[in-house]
C-alpha positions in Angstrom: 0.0 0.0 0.0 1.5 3.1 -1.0 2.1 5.6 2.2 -0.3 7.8 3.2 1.1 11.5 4.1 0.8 12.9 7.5 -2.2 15.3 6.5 -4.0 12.3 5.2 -4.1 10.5 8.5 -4.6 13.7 10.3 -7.7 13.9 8.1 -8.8 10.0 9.1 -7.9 10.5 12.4 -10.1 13.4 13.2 -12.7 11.9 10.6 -13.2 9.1 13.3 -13.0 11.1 16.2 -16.9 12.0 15.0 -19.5 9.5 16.5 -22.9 9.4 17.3 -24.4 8.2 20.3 -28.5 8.7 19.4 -28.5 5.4 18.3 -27.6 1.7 19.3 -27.2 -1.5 18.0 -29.6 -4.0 18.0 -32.1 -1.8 19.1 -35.1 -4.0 18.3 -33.8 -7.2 20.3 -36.6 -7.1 22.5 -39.5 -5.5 20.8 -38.9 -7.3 17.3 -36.2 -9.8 17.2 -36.3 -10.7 13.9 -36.6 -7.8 12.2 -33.2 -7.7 11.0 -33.2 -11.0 9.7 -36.6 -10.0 8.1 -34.8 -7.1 6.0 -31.7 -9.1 5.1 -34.1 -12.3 3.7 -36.6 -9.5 1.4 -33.0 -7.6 0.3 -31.7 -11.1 -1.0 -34.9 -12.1 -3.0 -34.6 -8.6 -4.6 -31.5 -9.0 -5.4 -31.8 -12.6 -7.0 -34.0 -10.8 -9.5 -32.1 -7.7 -10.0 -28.6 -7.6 -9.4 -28.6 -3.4 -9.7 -30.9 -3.2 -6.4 -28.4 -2.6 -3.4 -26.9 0.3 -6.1 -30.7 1.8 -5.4 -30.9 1.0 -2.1 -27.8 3.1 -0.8 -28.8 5.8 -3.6 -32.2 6.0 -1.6 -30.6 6.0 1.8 -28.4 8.7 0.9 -31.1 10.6 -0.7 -33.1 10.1 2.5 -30.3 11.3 4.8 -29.0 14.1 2.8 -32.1 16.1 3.0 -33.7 16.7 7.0 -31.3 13.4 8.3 -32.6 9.8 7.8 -36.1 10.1 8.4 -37.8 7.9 5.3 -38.8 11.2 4.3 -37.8 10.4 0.8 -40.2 7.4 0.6 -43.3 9.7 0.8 -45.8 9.6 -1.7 -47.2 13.3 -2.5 -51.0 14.0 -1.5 -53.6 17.0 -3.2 -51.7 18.9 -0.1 -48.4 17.9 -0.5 -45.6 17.9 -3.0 -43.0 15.5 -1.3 -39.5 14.8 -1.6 -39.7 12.2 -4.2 -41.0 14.5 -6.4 -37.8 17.1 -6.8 -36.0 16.8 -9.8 -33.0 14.8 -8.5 -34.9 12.1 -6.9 -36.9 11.0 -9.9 -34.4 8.6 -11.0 -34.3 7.2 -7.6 -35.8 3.6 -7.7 -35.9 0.5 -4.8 -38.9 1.9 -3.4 -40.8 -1.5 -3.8 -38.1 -3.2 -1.8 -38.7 -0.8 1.5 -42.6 -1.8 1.0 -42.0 -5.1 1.0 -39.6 -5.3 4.0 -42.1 -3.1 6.0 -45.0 -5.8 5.0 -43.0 -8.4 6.4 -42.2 -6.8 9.2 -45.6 -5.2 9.8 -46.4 -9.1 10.2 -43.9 -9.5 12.6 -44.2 -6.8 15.4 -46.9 -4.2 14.1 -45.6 -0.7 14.5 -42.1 -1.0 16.1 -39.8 -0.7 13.0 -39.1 2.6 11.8 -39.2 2.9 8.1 -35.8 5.3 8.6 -34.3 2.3 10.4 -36.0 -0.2 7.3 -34.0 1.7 4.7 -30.6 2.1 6.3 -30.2 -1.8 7.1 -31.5 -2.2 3.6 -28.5 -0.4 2.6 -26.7 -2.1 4.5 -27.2 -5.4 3.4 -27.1 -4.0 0.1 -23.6 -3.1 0.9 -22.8 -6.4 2.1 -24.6 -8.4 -0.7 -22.5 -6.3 -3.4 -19.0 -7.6 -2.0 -18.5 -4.8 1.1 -18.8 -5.5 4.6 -22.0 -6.7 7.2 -20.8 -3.6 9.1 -22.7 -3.6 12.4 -25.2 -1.1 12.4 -27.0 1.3 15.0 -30.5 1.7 15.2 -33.7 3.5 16.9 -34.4 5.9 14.1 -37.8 7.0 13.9 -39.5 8.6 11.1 -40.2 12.1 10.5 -43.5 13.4 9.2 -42.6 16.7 7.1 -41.3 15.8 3.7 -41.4 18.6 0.9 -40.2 18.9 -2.8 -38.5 22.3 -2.1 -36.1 20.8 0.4 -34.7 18.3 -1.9 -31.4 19.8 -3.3 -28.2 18.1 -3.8 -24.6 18.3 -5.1 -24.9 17.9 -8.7 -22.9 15.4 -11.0 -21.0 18.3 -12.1 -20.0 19.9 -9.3 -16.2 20.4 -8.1 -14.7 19.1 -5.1 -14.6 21.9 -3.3 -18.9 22.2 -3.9 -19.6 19.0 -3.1 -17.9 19.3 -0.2 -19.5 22.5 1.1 -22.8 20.7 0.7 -21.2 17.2 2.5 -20.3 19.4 5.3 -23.9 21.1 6.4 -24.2 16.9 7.0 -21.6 17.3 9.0 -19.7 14.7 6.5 -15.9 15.5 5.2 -13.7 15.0 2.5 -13.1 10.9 3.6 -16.8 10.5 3.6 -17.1 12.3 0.1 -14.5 10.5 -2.0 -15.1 7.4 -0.2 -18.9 7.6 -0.4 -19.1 8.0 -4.4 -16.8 4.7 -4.5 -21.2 3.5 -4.8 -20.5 4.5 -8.0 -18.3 1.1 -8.9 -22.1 -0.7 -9.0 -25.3 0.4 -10.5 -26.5 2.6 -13.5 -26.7 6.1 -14.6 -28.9 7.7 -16.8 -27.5 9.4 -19.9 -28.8 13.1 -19.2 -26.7 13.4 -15.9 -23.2 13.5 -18.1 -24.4 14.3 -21.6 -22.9 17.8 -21.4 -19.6 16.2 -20.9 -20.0 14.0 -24.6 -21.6 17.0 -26.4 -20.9 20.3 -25.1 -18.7 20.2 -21.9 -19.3 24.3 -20.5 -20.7 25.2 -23.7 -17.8 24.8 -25.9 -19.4 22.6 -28.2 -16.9 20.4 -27.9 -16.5 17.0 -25.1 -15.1 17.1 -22.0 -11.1 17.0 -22.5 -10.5 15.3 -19.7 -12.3 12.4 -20.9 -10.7 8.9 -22.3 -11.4 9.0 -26.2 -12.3 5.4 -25.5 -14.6 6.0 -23.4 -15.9 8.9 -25.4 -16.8 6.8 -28.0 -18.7 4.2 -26.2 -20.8 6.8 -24.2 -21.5 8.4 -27.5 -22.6 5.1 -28.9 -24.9 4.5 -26.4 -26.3 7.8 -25.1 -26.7 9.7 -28.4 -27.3 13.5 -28.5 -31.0 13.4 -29.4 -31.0 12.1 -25.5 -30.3 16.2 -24.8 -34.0 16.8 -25.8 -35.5 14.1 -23.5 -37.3 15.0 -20.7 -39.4 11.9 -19.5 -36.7 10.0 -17.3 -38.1 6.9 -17.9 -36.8 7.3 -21.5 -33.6 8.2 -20.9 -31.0 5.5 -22.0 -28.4 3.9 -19.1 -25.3 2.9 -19.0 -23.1 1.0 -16.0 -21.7 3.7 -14.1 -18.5 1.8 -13.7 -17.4 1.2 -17.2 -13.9 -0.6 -16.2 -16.2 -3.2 -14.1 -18.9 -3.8 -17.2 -16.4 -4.0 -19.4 -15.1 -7.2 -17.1 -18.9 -8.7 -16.0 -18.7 -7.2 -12.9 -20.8 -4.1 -12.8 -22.4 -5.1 -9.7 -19.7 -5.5 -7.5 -18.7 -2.8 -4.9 -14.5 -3.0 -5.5 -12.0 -0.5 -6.0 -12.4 -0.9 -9.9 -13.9 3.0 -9.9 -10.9 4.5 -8.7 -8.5 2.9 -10.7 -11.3 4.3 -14.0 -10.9 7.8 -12.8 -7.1 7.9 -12.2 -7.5 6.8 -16.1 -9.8 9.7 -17.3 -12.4 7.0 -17.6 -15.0 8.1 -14.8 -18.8 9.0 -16.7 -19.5 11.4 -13.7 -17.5 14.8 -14.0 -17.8 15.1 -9.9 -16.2 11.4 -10.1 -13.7 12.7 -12.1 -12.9 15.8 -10.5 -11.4 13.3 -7.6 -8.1 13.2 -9.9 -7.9 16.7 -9.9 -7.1 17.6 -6.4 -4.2 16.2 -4.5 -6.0 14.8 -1.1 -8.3 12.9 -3.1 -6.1 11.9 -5.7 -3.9 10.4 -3.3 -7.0 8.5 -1.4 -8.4 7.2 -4.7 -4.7 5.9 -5.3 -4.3 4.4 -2.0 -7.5 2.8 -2.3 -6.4 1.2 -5.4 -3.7 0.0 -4.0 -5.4 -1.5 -0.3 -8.7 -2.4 -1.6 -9.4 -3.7 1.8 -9.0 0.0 3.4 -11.5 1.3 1.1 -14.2 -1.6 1.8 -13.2 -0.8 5.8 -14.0 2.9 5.7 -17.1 2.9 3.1 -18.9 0.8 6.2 -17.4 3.5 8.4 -18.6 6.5 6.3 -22.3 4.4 5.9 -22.5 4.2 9.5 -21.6 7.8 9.6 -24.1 8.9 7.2 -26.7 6.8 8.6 -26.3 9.0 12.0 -27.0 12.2 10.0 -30.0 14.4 11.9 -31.8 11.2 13.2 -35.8 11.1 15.0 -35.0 9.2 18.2 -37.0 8.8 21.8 -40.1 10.3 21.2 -39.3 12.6 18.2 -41.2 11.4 14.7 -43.5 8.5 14.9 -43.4 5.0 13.6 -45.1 4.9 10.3 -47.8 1.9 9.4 -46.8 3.0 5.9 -43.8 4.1 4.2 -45.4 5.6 2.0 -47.6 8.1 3.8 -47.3 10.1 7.4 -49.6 8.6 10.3 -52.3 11.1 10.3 -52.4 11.6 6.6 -50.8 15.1 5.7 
């Protein structure tokens, strides 16, 4: 493994110093024994069918945490009164949904109204995690769910930001530079939808030309499969995809979470321009290397920074409620 220098473990060091203690594990042993088991047993049938599931899963949980803290607020469906979360522009690709409903059936079954759907999605993603090739990290729970979720809250850092703007927006989580270049390593498994890095094929900052910093390889095969008619599409269902780790597709393992990613964007040969931009600044240049070369470190501190991001503004004790339905706050709003 190559060295790390001494601001890098500084970094880790104070990175781990940050804990929560709102949560603990195995929370339900007494009131629902089972219920993990329960999520782990609906995650694996999922993913017997569809392979690219735990990819949505952890896309969902973030997605959830990122705006208000993990509170399931993202797995609201809007009313006549309500615009919700799921409804914002960014989180109309998300997908998994029917997973989180099916756990919280089975677990309904099992001990009616004790598990949170907050806690249902973040050992969802966990065992997503696991199932894709990363770690069973042991996870904390007592997460209840919140009961305001609202279209206008949903913002995020965009597949085109810098570094230095994504992590402005990591850090009002109170998530840092480890968490942000080891959190997009999610991006080895899964799928992307051509319209979130057409710019960089077409017409990279309006120049008319593609992104420079772009392998002409891997130019061509985007091109080939997301061509520029997909600029005038605006129904996201329509929207072509391709693996989001084309290094791991190209050797039949898209769906494994692996250290592949890193080793594309020290190549030029990340689709994401955020993903990219790692390469261009020396901290995380040097953690994307040293990942490559101690694949274990990188599987160690993604459960970390999961753990970490599942703490993010959590409903404990009395705060929230327990929702009978994922779907839809208690009393209906």
């Amino acid at each position: 493994m190559a060295a790390l220098s001494s601001s890098l473990l500084l970094l880790f060091a104070a990175h781990f110093l940050t804990t929560s203690f709102s949560l603990e594990l195995n929370f339900y042993r007494d009131s629902c024994p089972r219920a993990e088991l329960i999520v782990k047993e609906v995650v694996q049938k999922h993913c017997q069918k569809d392979p690219s599931v735990p990819a949505g899963l952890i896309r969902l949980h973030f997605h959830d945490c990122f705006i208000k803290g993990c509170d399931a607020s993202v797995l609201v469906d809007s009313t006549d009164y309500n615009i919700a979360e799921k409804e914002a522009p960014p989180n109309l690709t998300l997908r998994a949904f029917d997973v989180i409903d099916d756990i919280k059936a089975e677990v309904e079954k099992e001990c009616r109204g004790v598990v949170s759907c907050a806690d249902i999605l973040a050992l969802a993603a966990r065992d997503g995690v696991a199932l894709s090739g990363g770690e069973a990290y042991p996870l904390p729970t007592g997460r209840r769910d919140g009961t305001v979720s609202l279209m206008e809250d949903a913002h995020f850092p965009g597949p085109s930001f810098s570094v230095q703007a994504a992590l402005s927006a990591f850090q009002t989580i109170n998530l840092d530079l480890v968490d942000l270049t080891t959190l997009l390593g999610a991006h080895s498994i899964g799928l992307c939808h051509c319209g979130f890095f057409i710019d960089r094929l077409y017409n990279f900052r309006g120049s008319g030309l593609a992104d420079p910093h772009i392998d002409p390889g891997l130019l061509d095969t985007l091109r080939h499969k997301c061509p520029f008619e997909v600029v005038e599409i605006k129904n996201v269902s329509k929207d072509p995809k391709v693996f989001m780790n084309q290094a791991a597709a190209a050797s039949s393992s898209p769906f494994t979470l692996n250290t592949s990613f890193y080793r594309g964007l020290l190549d030029y040969r990340a689709v994401l321009r955020l993903d990219q931009n790692l390469a261009f600044t020396d901290f995380t240049s040097r953690l994307a290397a040293s990942y490559v070369d101690d694949p274990k470190l990188f599987l160690a501190q993604f459960s970390k920074s999961m753990i970490k991001l599942g703490s993010v503004g959590v409903l404990t004790g009395r705060d929230g409620e327990i929702r009978s339905n994922c779907r839809s706050i208690n009393d209906g709003t």
